[in-house]
C-alpha positions in Angstrom: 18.0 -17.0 -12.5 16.9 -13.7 -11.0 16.4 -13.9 -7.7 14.1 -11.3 -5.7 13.5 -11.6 -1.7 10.1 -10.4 -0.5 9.0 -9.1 2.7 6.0 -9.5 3.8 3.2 -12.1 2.3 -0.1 -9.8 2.5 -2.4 -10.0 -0.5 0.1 -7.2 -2.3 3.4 -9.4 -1.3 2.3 -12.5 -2.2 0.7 -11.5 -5.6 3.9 -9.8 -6.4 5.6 -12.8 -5.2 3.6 -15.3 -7.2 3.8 -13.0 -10.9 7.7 -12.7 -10.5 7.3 -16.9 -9.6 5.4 -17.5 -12.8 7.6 -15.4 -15.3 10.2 -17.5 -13.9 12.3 -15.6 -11.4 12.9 -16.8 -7.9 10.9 -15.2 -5.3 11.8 -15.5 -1.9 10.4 -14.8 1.4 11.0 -14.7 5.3 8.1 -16.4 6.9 9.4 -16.6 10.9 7.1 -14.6 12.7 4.4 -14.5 9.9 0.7 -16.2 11.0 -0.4 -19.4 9.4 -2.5 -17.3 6.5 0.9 -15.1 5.4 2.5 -18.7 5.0 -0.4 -20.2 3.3 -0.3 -17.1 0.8 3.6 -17.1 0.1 3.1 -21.1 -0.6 0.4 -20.7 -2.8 2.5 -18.1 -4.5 5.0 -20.6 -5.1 7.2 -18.2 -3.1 10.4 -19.7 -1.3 10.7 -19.7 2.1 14.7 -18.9 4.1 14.9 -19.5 7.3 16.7 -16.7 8.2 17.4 -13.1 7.2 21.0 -14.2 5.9 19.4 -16.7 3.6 16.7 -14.6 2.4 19.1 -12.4 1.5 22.3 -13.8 0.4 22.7 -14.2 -3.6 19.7 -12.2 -4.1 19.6 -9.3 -7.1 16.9 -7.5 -5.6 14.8 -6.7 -2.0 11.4 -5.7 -2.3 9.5 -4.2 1.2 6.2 -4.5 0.8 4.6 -4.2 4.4 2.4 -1.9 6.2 3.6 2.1 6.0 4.5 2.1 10.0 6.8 -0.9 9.4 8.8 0.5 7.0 11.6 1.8 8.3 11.6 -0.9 11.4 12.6 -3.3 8.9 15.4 -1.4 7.0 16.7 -1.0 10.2 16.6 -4.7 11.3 18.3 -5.4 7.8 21.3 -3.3 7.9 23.5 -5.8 9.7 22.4 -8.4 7.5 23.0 -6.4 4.4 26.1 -5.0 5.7 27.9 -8.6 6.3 27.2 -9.6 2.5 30.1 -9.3 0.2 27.2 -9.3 -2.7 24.3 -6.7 -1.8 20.9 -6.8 -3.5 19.2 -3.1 -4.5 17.2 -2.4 -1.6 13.5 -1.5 -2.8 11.4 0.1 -0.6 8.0 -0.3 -1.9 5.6 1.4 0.7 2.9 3.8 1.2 5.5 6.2 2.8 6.6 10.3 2.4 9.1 11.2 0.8 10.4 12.4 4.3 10.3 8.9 5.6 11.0 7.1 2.0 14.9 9.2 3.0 14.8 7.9 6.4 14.6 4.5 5.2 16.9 5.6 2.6 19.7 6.6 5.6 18.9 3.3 7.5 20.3 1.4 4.2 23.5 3.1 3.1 25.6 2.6 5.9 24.9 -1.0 4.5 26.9 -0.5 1.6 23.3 -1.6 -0.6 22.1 0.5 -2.9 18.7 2.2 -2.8 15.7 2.8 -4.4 12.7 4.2 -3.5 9.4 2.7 -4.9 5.4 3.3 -5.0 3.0 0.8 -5.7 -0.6 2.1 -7.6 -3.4 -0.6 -8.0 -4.1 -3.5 -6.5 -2.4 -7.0 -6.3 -1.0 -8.7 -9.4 -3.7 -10.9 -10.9 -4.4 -12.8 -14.6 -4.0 -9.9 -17.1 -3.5 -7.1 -14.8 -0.2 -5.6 -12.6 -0.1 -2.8 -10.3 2.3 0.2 -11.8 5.3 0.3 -9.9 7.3 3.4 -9.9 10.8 3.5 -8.8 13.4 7.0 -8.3 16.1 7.7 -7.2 20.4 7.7 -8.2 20.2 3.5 -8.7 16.0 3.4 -10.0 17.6 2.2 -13.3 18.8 -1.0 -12.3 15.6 -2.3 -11.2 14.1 -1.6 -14.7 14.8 -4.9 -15.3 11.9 -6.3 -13.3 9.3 -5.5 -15.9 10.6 -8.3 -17.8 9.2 -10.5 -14.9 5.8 -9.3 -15.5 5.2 -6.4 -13.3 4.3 -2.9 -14.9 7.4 -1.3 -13.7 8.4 2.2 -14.2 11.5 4.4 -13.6 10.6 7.8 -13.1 13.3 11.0 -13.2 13.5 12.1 -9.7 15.3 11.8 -6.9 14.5 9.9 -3.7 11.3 10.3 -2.4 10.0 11.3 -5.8 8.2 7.8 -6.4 7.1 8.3 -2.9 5.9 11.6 -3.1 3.8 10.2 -6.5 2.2 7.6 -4.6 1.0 9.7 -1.8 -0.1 12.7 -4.3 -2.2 9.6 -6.1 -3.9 7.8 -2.9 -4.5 11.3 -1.2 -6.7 12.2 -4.2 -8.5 8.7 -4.2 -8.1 7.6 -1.3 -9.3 11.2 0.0 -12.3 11.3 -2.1 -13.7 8.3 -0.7 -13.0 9.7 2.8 -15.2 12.5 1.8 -18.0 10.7 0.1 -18.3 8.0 3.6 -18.1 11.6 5.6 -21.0 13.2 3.4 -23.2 10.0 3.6 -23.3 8.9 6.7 -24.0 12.9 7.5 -27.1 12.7 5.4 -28.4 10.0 6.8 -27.9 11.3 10.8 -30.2 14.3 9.3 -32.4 12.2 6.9 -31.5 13.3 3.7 -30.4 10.1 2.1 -32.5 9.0 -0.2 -32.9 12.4 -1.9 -28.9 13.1 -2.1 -28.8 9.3 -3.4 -31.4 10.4 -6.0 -29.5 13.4 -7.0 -26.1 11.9 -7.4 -28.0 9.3 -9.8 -29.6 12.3 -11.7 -26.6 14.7 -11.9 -23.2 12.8 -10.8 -24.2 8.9 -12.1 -20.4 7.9 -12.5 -19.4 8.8 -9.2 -22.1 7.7 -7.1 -21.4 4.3 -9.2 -17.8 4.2 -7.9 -18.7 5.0 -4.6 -20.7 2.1 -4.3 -18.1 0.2 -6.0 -15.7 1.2 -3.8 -17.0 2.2 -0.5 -17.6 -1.7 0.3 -14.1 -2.3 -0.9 -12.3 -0.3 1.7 -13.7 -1.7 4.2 -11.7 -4.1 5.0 -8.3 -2.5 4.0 -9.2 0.7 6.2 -7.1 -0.1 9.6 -4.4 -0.3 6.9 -5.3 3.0 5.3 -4.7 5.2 8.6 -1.0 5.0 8.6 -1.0 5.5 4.8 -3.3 8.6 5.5 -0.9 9.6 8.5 1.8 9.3 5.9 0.4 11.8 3.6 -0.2 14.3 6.2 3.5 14.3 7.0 4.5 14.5 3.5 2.4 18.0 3.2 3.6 19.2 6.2 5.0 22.7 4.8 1.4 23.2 3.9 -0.5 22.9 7.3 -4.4 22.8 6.3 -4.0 20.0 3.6 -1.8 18.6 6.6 -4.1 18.9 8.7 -6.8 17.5 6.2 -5.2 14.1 6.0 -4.9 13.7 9.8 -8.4 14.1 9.9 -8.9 11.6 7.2 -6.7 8.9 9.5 -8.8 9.2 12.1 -12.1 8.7 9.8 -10.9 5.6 8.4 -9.9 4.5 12.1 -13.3 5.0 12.8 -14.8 3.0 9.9 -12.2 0.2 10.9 -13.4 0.7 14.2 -17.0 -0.2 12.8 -16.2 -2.7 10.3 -14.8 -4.8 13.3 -18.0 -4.4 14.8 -17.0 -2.6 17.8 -19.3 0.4 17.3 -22.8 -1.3 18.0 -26.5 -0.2 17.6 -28.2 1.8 14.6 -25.1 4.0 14.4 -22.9 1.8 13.1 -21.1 3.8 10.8 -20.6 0.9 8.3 -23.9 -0.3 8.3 -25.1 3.1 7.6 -23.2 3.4 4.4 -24.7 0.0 3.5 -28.1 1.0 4.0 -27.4 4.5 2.2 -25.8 3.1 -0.7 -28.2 0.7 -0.9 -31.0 3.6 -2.0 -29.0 3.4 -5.1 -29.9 -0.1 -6.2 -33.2 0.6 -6.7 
């Protein structure tokens, strides 16, 4: 049996936990530390638990890191020892919103390790009946993980070195990611100068498809936006050599810090900036 150790047991970790689960590999997890919902998840996901880092990792084919960007390269780094004491090494697959820049630094944290590497980007949501996230994967060793489509994830191996998969990922969320960013910014500045219900009319006349996906998917990110400002921070770093799109997506991380900020409620009164979209988007339904 294939066996592939997960960390962590978000919505994304455990849904990639429980499709490799059903098509019949063994999906391990580390739960110590995790809160009573990430346990819940990997359980429902018929995910295994190890009690340790040793067993969650000894006799496995492949790691997957799937955690928050910022995290990333914490945990390589708390792995090495582990993976460096194991006569028999799974791939190391770093799965993360990450640059390319930090996708290598992770990268560096592993090899002394002796475990190969691969560097992976995950587009779409969580696994669910009749859909997968695409997984792309680069990188010297990519092609041994190619394996893992036949365990029911849409995984790709793409021709590029380290930190191209990455650098795919952060080109794809900086474009949708962005635009959303930049609808929320145009919004809620129409309705500070009361302008609202007009632009809401025009988009319906003139741009009907994208004012339906923003009020698809404005809701939607609320509640993944605290998670989106390293991601965003992430993407700023990898366009670094080009300073004002750098300098966009810094900007961007510290608009969806704001809408976090209000989607938690903290920013009270009329202004709250997610209550404003609400109301705004709301014009739209008629």
């Amino acid at each position: 049996m294939t066996v592939i150790a997960i960390i962590a047991q978000g919505m994304m970790g455990a849904g990639v936990g429980r499709r490799l689960s059903e098509s019949g590999a063994e999906a391990r997890t580390l739960l110590a530390g995790r809160s009573a919902k990430s346990a819940e998840r990997a359980r429902a996901a018929g995910m295994k638990p190890a009690a340790d880092a040793h067993a969650l990792l000894a006799g496995a084919d492949f790691f997957l890191s799937i955690l928050p960007p910022g995290e990333a390269v914490g945990l390589a780094q708390q792995l090495a020892p582990t993976l460096t004491a194991l006569a028999r090494k799974p791939v190391y697959v770093d799965c993360n919103a990450v640059s390319p820049q930090t996708a290598i630094e992770i990268g560096a944290a592993v090899a002394p390790s002796g475990a190969d590497f691969v560097d992976a980007g995950i587009i779409g949501g969580p696994p669910r009946p009749g859909y997968s996230p695409t997984i792309y994967a680069s990188g010297p060793k990519a092609g041994q993980t190619a394996v893992l489509r036949d365990w029911g994830i849409d995984w790709r191996v793409i021709d590029g070195p380290i930190g191209a998969a990455s650098a795919l990922k952060m080109s794809y969320a900086g474009i949708t990611k962005g635009t959303t960013a930049i609808a929320c910014a145009m919004l809620l500045g129409a309705a500070r100068f009361g302008c609202e219900a007009a632009l809401i009319a025009e988009l319906t006349e003139s741009q009907p498809e994208m004012l339906e996906r923003f009020r698809t998917g404005i809701p939607r990110m609320y509640d993944k936006a605290y998670r989106w400002v390293a991601e965003m921070q992430e993407i700023a770093d990898f366009l670094e050599q080009n300073p004002p799109s750098h300098d966009i997506y810094v900007a961007v991380a510290r608009l969806y810090d704001y809408l976090a900020t209000a989607y938690a409620d903290k920013q009270p009164g009329p202004d709250n900036a997610v209550k404003t979209l609400d109301r705004v988007l709301g014009h739209a339904k008629g």
